[in-house]
N, C-alpha and C positions, 0 to 999 in steps of 0.2 A: 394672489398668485401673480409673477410674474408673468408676461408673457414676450419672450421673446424671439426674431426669428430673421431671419432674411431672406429677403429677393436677388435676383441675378436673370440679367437677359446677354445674350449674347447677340451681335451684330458682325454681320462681311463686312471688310472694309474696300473701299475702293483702293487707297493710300494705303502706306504702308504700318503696319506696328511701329517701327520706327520714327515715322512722320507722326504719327497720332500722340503718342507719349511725348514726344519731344515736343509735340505743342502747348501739351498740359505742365510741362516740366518747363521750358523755357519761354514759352512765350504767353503766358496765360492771363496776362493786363489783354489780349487779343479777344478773347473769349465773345463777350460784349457784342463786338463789331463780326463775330460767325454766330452767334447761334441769336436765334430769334425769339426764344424763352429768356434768355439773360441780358438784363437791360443795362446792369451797369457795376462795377465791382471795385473797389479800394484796399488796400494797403491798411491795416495798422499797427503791423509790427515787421520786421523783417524782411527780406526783398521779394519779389514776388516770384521769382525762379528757385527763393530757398527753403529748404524743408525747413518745418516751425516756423515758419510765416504765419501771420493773421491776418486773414482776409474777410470784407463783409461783401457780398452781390447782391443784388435785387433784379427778381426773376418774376414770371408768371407761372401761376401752375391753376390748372382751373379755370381759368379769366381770371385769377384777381394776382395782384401783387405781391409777394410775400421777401421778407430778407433772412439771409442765413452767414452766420458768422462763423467761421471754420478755424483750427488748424490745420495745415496740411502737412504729408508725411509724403515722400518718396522713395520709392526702391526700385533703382534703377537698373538693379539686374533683372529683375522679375517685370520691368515697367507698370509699373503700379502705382497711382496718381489715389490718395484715401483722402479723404475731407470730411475731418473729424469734426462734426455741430460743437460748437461751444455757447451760442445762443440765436436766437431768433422763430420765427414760427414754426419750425417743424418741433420744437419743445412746447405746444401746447395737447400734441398728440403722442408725443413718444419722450421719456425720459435719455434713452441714449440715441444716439444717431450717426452710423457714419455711412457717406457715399463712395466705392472706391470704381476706380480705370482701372483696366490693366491691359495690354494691349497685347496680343500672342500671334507671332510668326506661326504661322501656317503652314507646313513645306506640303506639297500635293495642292495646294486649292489656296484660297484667301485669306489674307491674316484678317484677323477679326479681331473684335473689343469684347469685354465681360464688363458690364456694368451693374453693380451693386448696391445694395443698401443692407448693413446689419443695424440692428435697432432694437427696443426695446421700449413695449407698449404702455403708458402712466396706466394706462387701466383694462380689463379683456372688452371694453365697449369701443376703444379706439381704434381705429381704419390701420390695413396694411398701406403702406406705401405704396400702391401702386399708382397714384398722380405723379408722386413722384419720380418712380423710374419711367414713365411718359416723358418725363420732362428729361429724363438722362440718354431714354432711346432717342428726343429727337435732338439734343444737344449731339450726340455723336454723329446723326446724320448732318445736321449743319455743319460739323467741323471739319467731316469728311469731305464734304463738298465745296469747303471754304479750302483747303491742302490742295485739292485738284483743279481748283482756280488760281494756286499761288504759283 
């Protein structure tokens, strides 16, 4: 039996929806140098601002080191940054995987971010992702505070 399902946490931002998306969308060779889980990221196809790009990073999650090699997809009306696994360690627990941003204007109060994971388990014994989205809740705090320092 399958088992599939997703997470989603939401976060205040300090910055704007605008500012946020637009980091992930134009400026994401940056990444690296604000968040403190993501140690380093390359290019192997495409530019790195362009949707269908291939991208590989090496991150912590847990304490230890793991890499993840992506497609990514943008929708820039909706600001929504997805980062489709195409290999690396999160494929020793889940056959599908994707992480997405999306960044939402707020009117009344704070824009905020939804950060996500849909996925699907190789077996019902493997772990939800929740190291994971740890790793995406404090990526967006770093980046938020990396925007308010720029």
């Amino acid at each position: 039996m399958a088992v599939r399902g997703r997470v989603e946490v939401e976060m205040d931002l300090k910055s704007s929806a605008d500012q946020f998306y637009g980091f992930f969308r134009k400026t994401p060779h940056h990444l690296p140098n604000a968040c403190t889980d993501l140690h380093s990221g390359e290019i192997h196809e495409g530019e790195w601002h362009s949707g269908g790009s291939i991208r590989k990073w090496i991150y912590s999650v847990g304490g230890k080191k793991e890499t993840f090699k992506e497609k990514v997809r943008f929708d820039d009306h909706n600001k929504i940054a997805a980062h489709v696994g195409i290999e690396g360690d999160v494929f020793n627990y889940y056959k599908n995987y994707t992480a997405s941003w999306q960044a939402v204007h707020n009117h009344g109060g704070p824009d905020f971010v939804k950060a996500s994971i849909e996925y699907e388990k190789l077996n019902e014994s493997m772990p939800h992702p929740v190291d994971y989205i740890d790793v995406m809740v404090n990526m967006a705090r770093d980046v938020d505070a990396h925007l308010l320092r720029a």
